[in-house]
C-alpha positions in Angstrom: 0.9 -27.5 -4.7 1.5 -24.9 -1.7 4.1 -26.2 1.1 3.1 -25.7 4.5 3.6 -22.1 6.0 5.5 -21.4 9.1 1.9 -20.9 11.1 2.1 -20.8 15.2 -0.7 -20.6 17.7 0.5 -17.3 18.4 -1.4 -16.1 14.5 -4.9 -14.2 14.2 -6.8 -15.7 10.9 -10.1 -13.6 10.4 -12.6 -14.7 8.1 -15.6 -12.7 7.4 -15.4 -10.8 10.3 -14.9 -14.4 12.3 -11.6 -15.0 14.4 -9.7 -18.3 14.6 -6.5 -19.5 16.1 -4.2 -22.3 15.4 -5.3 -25.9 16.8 -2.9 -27.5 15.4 -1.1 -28.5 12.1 -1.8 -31.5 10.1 0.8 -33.4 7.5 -1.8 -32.3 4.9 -2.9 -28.2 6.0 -4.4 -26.6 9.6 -7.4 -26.9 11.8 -8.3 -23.5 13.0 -10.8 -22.9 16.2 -12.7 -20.4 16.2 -11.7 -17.7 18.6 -15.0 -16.6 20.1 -17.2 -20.5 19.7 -15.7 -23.3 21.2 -15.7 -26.3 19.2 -16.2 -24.4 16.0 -13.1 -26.0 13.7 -11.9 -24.6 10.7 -10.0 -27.4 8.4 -7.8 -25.6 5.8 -5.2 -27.8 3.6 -2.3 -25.8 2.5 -3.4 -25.1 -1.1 -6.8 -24.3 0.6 -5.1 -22.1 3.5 -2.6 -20.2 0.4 -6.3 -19.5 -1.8 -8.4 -18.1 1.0 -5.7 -15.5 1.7 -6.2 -14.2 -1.6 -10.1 -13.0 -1.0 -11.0 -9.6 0.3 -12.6 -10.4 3.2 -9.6 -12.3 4.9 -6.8 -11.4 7.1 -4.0 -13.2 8.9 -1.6 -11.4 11.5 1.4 -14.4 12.6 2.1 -12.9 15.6 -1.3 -10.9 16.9 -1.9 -13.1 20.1 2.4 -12.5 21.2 1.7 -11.3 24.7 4.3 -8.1 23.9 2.1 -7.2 21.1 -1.0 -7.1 22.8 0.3 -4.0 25.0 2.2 -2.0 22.4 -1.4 -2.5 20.1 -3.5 -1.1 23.3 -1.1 2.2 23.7 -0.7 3.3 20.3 -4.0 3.1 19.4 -3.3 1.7 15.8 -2.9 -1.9 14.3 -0.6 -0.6 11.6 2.0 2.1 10.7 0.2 2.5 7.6 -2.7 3.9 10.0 -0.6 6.6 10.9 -0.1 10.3 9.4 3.0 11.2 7.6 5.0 13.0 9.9 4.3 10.4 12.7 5.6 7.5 10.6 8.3 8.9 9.4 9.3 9.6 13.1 8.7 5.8 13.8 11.4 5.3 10.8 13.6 7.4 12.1 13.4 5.8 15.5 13.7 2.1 14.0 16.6 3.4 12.7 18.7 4.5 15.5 17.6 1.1 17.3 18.9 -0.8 14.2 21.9 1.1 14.2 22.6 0.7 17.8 21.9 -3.5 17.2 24.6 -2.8 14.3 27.1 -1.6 17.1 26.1 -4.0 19.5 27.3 -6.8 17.8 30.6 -5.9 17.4 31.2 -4.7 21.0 31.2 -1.1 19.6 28.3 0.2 22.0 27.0 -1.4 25.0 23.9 -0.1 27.5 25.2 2.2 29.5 25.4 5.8 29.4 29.4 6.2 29.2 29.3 3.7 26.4 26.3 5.4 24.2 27.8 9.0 25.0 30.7 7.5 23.1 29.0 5.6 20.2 26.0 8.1 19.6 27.6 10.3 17.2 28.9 7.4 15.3 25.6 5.8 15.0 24.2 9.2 14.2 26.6 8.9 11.0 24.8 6.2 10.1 21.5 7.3 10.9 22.2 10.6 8.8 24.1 8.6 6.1 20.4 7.1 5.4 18.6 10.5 5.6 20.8 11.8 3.2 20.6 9.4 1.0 17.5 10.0 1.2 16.9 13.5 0.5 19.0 13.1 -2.3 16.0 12.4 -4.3 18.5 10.1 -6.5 21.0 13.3 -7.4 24.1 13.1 -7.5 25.9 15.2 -4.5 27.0 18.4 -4.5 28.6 21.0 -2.4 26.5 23.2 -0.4 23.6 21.0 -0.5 21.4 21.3 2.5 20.0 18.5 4.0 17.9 18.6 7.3 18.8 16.4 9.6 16.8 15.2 13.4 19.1 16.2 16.5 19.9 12.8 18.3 18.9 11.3 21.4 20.2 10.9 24.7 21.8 7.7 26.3 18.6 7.1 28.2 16.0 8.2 25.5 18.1 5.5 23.5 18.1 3.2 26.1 14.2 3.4 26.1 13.4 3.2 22.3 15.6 -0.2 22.5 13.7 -1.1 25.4 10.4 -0.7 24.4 10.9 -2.4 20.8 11.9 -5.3 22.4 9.0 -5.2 24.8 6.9 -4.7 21.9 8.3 -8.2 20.2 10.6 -6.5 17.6 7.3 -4.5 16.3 8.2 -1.2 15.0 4.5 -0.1 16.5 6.5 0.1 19.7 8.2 3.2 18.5 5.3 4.8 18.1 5.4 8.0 20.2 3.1 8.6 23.1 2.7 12.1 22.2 0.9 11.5 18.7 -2.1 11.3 20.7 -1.5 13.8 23.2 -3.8 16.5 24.6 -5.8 17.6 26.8 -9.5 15.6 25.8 -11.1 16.3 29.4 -14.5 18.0 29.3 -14.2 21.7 30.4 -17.6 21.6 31.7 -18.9 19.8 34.7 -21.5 17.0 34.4 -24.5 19.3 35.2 -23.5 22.1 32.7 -22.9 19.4 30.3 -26.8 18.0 30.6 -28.1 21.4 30.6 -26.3 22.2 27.4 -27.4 18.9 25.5 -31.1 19.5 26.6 -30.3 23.5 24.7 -29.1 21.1 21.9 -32.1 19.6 21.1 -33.8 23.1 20.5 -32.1 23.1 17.1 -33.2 19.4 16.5 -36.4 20.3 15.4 -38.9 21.5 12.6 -38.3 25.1 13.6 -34.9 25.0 12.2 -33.5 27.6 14.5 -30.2 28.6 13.0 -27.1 28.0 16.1 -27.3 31.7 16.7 -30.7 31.2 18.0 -29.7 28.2 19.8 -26.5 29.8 21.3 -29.1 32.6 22.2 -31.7 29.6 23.9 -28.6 28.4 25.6 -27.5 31.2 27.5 -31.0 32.4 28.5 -31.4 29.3 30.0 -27.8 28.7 31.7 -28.8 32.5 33.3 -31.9 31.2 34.5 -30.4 27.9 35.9 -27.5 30.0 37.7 -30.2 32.3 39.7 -32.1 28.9 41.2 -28.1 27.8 41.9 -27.7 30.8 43.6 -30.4 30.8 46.0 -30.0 27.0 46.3 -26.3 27.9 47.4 -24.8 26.1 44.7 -22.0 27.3 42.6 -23.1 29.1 39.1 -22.5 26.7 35.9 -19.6 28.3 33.3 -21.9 30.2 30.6 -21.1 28.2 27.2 -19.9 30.8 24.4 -21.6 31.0 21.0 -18.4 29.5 19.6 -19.1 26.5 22.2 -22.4 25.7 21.2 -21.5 26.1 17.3 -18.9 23.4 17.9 -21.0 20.8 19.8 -24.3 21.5 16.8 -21.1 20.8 14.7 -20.7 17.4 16.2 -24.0 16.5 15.8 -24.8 13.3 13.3 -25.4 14.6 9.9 -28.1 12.5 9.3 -30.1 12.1 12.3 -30.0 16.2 12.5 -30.6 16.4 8.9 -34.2 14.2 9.7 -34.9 16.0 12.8 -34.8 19.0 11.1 -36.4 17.9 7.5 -37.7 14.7 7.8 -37.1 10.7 6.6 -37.8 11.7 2.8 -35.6 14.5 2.5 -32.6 13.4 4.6 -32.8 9.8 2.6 -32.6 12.1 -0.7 -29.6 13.9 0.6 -28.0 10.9 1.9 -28.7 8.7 -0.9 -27.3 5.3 -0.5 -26.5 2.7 -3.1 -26.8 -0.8 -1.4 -24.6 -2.3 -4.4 -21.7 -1.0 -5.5 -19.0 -2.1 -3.1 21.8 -16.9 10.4 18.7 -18.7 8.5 16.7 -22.0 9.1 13.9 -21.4 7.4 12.7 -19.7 3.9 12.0 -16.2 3.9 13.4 -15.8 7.1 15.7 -13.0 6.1 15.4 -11.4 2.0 18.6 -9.4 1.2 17.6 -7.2 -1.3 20.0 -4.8 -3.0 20.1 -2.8 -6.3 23.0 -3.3 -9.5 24.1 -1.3 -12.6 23.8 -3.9 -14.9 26.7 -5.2 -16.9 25.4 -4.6 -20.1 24.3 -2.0 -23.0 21.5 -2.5 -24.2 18.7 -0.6 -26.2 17.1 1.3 -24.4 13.2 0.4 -25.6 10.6 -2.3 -25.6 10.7 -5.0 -27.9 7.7 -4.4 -29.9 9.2 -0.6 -30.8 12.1 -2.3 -32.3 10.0 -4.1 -34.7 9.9 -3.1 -38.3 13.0 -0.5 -37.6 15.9 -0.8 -40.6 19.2 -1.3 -39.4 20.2 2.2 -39.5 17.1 3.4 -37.6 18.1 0.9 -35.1 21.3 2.7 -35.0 20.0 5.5 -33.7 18.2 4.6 -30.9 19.2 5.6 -27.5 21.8 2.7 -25.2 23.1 1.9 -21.7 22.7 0.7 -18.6 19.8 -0.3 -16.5 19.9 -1.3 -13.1 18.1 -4.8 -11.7 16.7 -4.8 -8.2 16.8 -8.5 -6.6 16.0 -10.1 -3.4 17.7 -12.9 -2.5 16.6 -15.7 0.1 19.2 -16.4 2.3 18.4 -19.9 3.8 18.2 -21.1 -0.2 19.9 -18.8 -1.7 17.1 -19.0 -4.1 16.2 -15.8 -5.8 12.3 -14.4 -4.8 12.2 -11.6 -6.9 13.6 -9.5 -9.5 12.6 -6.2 -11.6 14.9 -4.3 -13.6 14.5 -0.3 -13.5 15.4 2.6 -16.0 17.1 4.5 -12.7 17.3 3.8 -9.3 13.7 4.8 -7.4 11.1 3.8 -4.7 8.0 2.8 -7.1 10.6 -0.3 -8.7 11.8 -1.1 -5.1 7.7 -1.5 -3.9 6.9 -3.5 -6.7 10.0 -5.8 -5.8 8.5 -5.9 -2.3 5.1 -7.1 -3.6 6.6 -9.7 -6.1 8.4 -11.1 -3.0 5.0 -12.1 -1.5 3.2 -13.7 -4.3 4.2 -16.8 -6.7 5.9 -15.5 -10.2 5.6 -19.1 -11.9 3.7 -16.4 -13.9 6.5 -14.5 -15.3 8.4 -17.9 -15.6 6.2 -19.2 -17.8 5.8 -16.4 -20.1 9.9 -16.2 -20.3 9.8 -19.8 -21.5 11.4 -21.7 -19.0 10.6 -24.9 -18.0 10.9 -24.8 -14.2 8.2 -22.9 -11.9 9.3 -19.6 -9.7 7.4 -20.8 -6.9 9.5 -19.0 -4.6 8.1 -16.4 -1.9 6.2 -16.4 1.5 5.6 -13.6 4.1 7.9 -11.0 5.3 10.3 -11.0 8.2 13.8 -9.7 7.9 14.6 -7.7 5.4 18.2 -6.6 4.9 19.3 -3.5 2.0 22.1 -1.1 1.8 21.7 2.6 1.9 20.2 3.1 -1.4 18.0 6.1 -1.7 14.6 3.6 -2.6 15.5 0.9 0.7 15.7 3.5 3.2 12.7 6.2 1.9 9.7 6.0 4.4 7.2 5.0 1.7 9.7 1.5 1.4 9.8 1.1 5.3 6.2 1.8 6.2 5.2 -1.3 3.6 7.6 -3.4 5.3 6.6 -2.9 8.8 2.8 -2.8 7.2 3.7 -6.0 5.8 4.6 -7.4 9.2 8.4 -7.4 8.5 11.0 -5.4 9.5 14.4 -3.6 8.0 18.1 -4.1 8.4 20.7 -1.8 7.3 23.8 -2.8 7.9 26.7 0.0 8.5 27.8 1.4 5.3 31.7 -0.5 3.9 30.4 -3.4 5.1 29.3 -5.8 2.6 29.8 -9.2 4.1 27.1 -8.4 6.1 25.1 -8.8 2.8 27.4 -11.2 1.3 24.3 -13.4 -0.5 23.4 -10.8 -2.3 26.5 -9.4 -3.6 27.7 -13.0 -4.7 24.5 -13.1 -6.8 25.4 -10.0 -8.7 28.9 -11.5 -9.3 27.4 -14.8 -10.8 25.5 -13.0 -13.2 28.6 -11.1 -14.4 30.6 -14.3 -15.0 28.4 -16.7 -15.3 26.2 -14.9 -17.9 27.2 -11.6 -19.0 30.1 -13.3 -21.1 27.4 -14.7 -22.8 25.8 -11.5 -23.9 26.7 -8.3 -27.1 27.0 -5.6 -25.1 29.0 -6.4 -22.1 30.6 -3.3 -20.3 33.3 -5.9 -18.3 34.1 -4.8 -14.6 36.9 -2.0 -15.7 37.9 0.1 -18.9 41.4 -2.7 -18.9 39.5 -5.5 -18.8 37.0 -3.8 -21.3 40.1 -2.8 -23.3 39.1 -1.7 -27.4 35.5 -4.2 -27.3 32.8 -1.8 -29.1 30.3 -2.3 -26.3 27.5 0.5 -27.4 28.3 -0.5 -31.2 27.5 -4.6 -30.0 24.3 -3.3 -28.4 21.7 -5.2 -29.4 19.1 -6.5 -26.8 15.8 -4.6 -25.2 14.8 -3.9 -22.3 12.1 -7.2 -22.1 14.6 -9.6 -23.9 16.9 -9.2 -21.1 14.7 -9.3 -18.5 13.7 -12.5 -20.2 17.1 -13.9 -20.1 17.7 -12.9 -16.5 14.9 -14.6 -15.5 15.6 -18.2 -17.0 19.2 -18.1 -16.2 17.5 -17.6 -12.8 14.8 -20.3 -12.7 16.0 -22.4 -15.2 19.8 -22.6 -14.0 21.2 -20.6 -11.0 18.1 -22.6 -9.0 19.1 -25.9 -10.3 22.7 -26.1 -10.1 24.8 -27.4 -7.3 25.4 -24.2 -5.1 28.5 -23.9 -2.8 27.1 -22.2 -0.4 24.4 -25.2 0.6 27.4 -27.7 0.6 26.3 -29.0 -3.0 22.7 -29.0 -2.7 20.4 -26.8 -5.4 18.4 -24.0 -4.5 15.0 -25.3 -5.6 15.9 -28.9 -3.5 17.2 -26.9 -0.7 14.1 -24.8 -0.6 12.0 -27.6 -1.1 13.7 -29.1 1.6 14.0 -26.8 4.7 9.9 -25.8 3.7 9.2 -29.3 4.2 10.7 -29.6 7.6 10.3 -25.5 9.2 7.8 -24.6 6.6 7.7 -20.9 5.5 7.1 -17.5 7.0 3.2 -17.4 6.3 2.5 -15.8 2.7 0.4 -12.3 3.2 -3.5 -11.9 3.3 -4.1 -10.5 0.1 -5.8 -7.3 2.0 -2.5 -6.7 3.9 -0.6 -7.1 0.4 -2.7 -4.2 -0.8 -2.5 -1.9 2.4 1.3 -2.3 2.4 1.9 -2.4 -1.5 -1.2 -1.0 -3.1 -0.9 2.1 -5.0 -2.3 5.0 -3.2 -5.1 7.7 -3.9 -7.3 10.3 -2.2 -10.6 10.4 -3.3 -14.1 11.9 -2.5 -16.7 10.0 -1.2 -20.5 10.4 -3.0 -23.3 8.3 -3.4 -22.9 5.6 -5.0 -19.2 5.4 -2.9 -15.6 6.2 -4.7 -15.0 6.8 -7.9 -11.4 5.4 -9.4 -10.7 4.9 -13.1 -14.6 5.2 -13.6 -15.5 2.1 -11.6 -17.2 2.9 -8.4 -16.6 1.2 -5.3 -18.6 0.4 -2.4 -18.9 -1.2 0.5 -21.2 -1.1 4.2 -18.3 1.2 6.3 -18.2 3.4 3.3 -21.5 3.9 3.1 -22.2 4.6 6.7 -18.8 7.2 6.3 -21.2 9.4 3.8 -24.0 8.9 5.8 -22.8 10.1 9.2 -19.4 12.1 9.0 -19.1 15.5 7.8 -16.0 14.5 6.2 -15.8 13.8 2.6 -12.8 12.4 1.3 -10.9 9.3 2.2 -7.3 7.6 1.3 -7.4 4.1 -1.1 -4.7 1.6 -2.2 -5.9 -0.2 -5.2 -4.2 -3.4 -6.8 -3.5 -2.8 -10.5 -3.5 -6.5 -11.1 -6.9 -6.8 -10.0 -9.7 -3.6 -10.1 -12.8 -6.0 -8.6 -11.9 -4.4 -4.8 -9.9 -2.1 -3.3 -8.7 -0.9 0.7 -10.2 2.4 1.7 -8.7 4.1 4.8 -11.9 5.4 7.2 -10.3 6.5 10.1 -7.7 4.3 11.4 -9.0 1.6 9.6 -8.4 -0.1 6.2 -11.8 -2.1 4.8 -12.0 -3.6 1.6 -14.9 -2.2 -0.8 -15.9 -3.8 -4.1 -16.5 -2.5 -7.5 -20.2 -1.7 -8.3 -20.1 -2.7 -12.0 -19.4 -6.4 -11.6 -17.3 -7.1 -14.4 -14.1 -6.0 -13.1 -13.3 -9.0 -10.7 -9.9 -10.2 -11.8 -9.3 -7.6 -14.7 -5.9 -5.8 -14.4 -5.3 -2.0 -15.5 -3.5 -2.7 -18.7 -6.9 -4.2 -20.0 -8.6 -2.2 -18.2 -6.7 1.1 -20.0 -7.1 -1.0 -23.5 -10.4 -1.5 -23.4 -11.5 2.0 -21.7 -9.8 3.3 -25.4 -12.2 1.1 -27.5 -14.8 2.2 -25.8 -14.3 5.9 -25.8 -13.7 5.2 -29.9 -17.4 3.2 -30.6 -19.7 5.2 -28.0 -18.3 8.5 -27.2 -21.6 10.0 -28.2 -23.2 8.2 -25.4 -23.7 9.5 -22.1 -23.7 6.7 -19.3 -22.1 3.3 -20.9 -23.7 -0.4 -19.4 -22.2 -3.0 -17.5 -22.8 -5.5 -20.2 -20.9 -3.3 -22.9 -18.2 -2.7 -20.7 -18.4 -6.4 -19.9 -18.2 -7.9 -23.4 -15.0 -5.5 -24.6 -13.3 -6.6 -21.5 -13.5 -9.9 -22.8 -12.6 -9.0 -26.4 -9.8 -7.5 -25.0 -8.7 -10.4 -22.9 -9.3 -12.7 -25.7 -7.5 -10.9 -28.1 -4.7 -9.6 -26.2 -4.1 -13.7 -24.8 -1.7 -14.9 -27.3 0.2 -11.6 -26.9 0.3 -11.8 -23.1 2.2 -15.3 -23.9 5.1 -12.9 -25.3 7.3 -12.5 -22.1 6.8 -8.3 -23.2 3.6 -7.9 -22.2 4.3 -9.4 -18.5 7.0 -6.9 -18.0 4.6 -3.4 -18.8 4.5 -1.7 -15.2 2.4 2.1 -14.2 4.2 5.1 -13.6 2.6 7.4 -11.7 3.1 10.1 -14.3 1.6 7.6 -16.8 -1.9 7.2 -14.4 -1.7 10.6 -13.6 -2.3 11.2 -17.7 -4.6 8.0 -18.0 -6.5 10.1 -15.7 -6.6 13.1 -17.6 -7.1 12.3 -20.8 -9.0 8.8 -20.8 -11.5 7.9 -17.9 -12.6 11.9 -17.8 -16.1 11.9 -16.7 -16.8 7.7 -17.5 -20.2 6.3 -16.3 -21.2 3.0 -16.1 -24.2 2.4 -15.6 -24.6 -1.5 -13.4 -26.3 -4.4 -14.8 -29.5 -4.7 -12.5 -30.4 -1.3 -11.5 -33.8 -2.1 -9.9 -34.4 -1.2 -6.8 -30.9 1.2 -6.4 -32.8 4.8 -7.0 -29.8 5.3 -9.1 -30.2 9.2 -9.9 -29.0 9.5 -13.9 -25.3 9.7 -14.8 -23.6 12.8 -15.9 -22.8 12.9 -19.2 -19.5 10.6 -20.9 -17.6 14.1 -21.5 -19.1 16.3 -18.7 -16.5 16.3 -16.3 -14.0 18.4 -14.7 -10.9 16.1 -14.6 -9.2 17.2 -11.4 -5.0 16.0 -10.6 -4.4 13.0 -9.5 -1.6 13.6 -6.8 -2.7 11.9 -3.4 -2.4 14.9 -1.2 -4.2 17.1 -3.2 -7.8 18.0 -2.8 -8.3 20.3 -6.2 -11.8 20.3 -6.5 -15.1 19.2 -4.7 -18.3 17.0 -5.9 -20.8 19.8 -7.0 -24.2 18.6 -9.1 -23.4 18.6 -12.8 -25.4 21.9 -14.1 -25.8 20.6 -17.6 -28.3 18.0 -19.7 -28.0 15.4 -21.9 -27.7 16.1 -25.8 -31.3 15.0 -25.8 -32.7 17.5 -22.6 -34.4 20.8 -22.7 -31.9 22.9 -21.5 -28.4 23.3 -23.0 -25.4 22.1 -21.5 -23.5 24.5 -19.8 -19.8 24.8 -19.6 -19.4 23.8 -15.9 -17.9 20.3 -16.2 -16.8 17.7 -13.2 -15.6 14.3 -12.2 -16.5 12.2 -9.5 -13.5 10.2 -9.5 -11.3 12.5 -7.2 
């Protein structure tokens, strides 16, 4: 059973396209009305409200009607950070964080709104600003001496003043630190209204079955402004500006790609070359503020995976590699209950997301497969999120999810850990509450340590001890008297203030996956985008091929689930479906298993079909069930080095061909192997979609060398 959300009038719930706004809240769920039919009701109960978030076609802003946001949405022209180019966002970062820091001096009298008082407390806050940076370009190195780091000069008193300003104006929305100048320039027309017509009516000389090439037209063009000018003249008028060649090349340039491409060639041809595939597509409340922080654990262990310890002798085990790994948590501070928890070889970004995205769904999941006997029912939306200076909390990629995710960041000036005292206390339950209980301890100093043979007492894996952190968690910290809530539990406190406040509202599973998701470029063809060898599809996308020059686009894909994916189209995010059917619900790992089957029993075939594909995912499922119950197999996370050579070496050049291809004029599938495998780096654009030269083993011509892949 779902509690109730913390859902306000003020909340934008979108439906298929469909917009509603809060009505009012029920003991039992919400009635939504529909924004643009009066008397149209939508009647969700909570469990019902919690499921429809999850579908690809939904999407729920809390705070989109908030009269500050309206503005601040209308002058930056985008709806999300994630929208944004790089440098851009990281500006907005780097903003948020002097207004953070300034909040941070604020509070303690040290700065106060005036310009005496900021001239004086500037370079201290730009310490702390620059303390972040640095930590940041660190890239998780240890300092050293000579180093250079680059660092942005500060602001002024008054340009201060103004960032402050308009974030509050903008609600505490980090959009309001968008700078004005990201869309700056001069867009007027350089040409008058009647040069304008003239030139669009030279235009259309190049929209025909002649197929002059723009030289002729840019030829056409000038004739006829000459010709215009000498009427103008004896008329009185002032002559029109002469368009250049390179003027008329840009505006043909312009020009939709398929309506010139039919102007010029006809329905048949430009349908041909445009082929489209029409399937394929202080706290009061939980979750109010997270603390999230990182910690060396208190323990050696082995540094390996359960299953790789199996079937070792003793001495073998001897051998293998021990120390420390580090756990990242976030920590509720209403409940103090814990929402989330991932344990990392070395401090980095990709742990610190994935910490992020288990804070927003339930992990009764992970609870169950560690054995323990209470549920982990504990997460919600995003508000305030408060870290230290670790390198992961303040990289860009870490903030822009949290602002995507419609939260924002704290970071609290550096010596200063009360200000994340929740957190910390955490971290020193677990080392005396539990690590006492553990081989391997590494105690809190070499004198307490004294002669005890940690490394030599080393004897649990990485998984075990992920399993025993997590039902010490769920199983006892939640439901034990806790100090802190005057002798009430976590899980009863939680249970408690959701009842009465309810909680910040959990995340539409498309914003999840715009903020979390893990991100690609890719080129758009036919039938869509290619990922992994599953195409994806969907109507924005297919429009995209058909009318923009353009070819490639940004994606942010779910490894839990490969049935539908966000694809970026110019600043904005739409959700497109897999082609091949059989993917709805199936995760990576089995995805990755079963891809390896099948490349084993059919490599001789060209173009695999949706039902074989279909019945080894279920094998796989099937077979790998029992195993998944192992608390092991929950803990297996993606590097991107490890997807990167997936990539490479596994889904080169896959084809699936879909179920019911009637009706598609699905052109045939290059062969299984004949592909150029191109990287897989996001910024990269290595190679481009060219028609595969060679035949099938059964064709009359040989197959040339010239391989591709249509999954870049």
């Amino acid at each position: 059973m779902n509690l109730p959300f913390r859902v306000s009038v003020f909340g934008l719930l979108t439906v298929d396209g469909r917009k509603y706004k809060l009505d009012r809240k029920t003991d039992f769920g919400y009635q939504f009305e529909d924004f643009d039919e009066t008397g149209r009701n939508l009647s969700l109960t909570f469990d019902e409200f919690a499921d429809l978030l999850q579908r690809p076609d939904v999407t729920f802003d809390p705070g989109y009607y908030l009269p500050e946001r309206q503005g601040v949405r209308m002058s930056a022209g985008v709806e999300a950070i994630a929208s944004l180019p790089d440098d851009v966002r990281s500006e907005v970062v780097w903003r948020f964080s002097w207004v953070d820091g300034f909040y941070q001096f604020e509070r303690v009298d040290e700065a106060k709104r005036t310009d005496f008082s900021l001239q004086s407390a500037i370079p201290s806050i730009e310490a702390h600003v620059n303390k972040q940076a640095r930590a940041a370009q660190s890239n998780w190195r240890n300092p050293r001496a000579g180093k250079k780091n680059v660092f942005r000069d500060p602001p002024s008193p008054r340009t201060l003043r103004e960032w402050v300003r308009r974030y509050e104006k903008a609600g505490g929305s980090p959009l309001g630190l968008i700078p004005g100048t990201h869309r700056s320039g001069n867009r007027t027309a350089r040409f008058c209204l009647e040069a304008s017509r003239l030139l669009g009516e030279c235009l259309e000389a190049y929209l025909t079955r002649k197929r002059l090439t723009k030289k002729n037209v840019a030829d056409v063009c000038r004739d006829r402004f000459k010709i215009v000018n000498k009427h103008r003249v004896v008329e009185g008028k002032p002559e029109l500006t002469i368009p250049s060649r390179r003027k008329v090349e840009r505006a043909l340039s312009e020009l939709d790609p398929y309506f010139t491409c039919v102007q010029r060639h006809g329905v048949d041809y430009a349908n041909r070359k445009f082929a489209l595939y029409e399937e394929g597509v202080t706290t009061s409340y939980p979750m109010e503020r997270v603390e999230i922080d990182e910690w060396c654990v208190d323990l050696i262990t082995i540094l390996a995976e359960r299953g790789a310890l199996d079937h070792l002798s003793p001495e073998e085990l001897a051998k293998l590699d021990r120390g420390r790994r580090w756990l990242y948590l976030a920590i509720d501070c209403a409940t103090r209950c814990v929402v989330g928890m991932r344990l990392a070889e070395k401090p980095n970004c990709q742990d610190a997301m994935a910490l992020l995205s288990d804070i927003t769904r339930d992990k009764t999941d992970l609870a169950i497969a560690a054995g323990c006997k209470s549920t982990w029912h504990h997460y919600g939306g995003v508000s305030s999120l408060v870290t230290d200076l670790g390198v992961a909390f303040v990289d860009d990629e870490f903030r822009s999810a949290v602002f995507d995710a419609h939260g924002v960041v704290e970071t609290p000036r550096g010596g200063l850990p009360r200000l994340r005292g929740r957190v910390e206390r955490i971290f020193r339950t677990f080392g005396t509450a539990l690590m006492p209980l553990l081989a391997g301890r590494t105690f809190s100093d070499p004198k307490e340590r004294g002669d005890y043979p940690s490394e030599e007492m080393a004897s649990l894996s990485d998984d075990v001890l992920m399993e025993i952190l997590i039902r010490f968690v769920v199983d006892v910290y939640h439901n034990i008297p806790h100090r802190g809530l005057n002798g009430e539990t976590p899980n009863n406190c939680w249970k408690r203030l959701a009842e009465k406040m309810g909680i910040v509202p959990q995340l539409a599973e498309t914003t999840r996956r715009k903020a979390f998701g893990v991100r690609y470029r890719r080129r758009v063809f036919g039938k869509g985008v290619r990922l992994f060898g599953i195409d994806y599809t969907c109507q924005a996308l297919r429009e995209f091929y058909v009318h923009e020059r353009r070819r490639h686009v940004h994606i942010k894909v779910d490894l839990n689930d490969l049935g539908w994916i966000m694809i970026q189209i110019g600043k904005k995010w739409y959700a497109a479906r897999a082609l091949q059917k059989c993917f709805d619900g199936v995760s990576y790992e089995h995805w990755e298993a079963t891809a390896r089957q099948l490349r084993l029993k059919h490599k001789a075939e060209a173009v695999l079909q949706e039902k074989i594909v279909s019945d080894a995912l279920h094998a796989i499922i099937q077979k790998n069930s029992e195993e998944e119950r192992r608390f092991g197999a929950v803990l297996k996370r993606q590097t991107p080095a490890g997807l990167r050579r997936a990539g490479e070496d596994l889904f080169l050049g896959l084809s699936i061909e879909t179920v019911d291809p009637e009706g598609l004029d699905l052109p045939p599938e290059p062969d299984l192997f004949g592909h150029f495998i191109p990287s897989l780096d996001e910024g990269e654009d290595t190679t481009e979609d060219t028609a595969d030269q060679g035949q099938s083993p059964t064709g009359d011509r040989p197959r040339t060398s010239k391989w591709r892949i249509e999954n870049d």
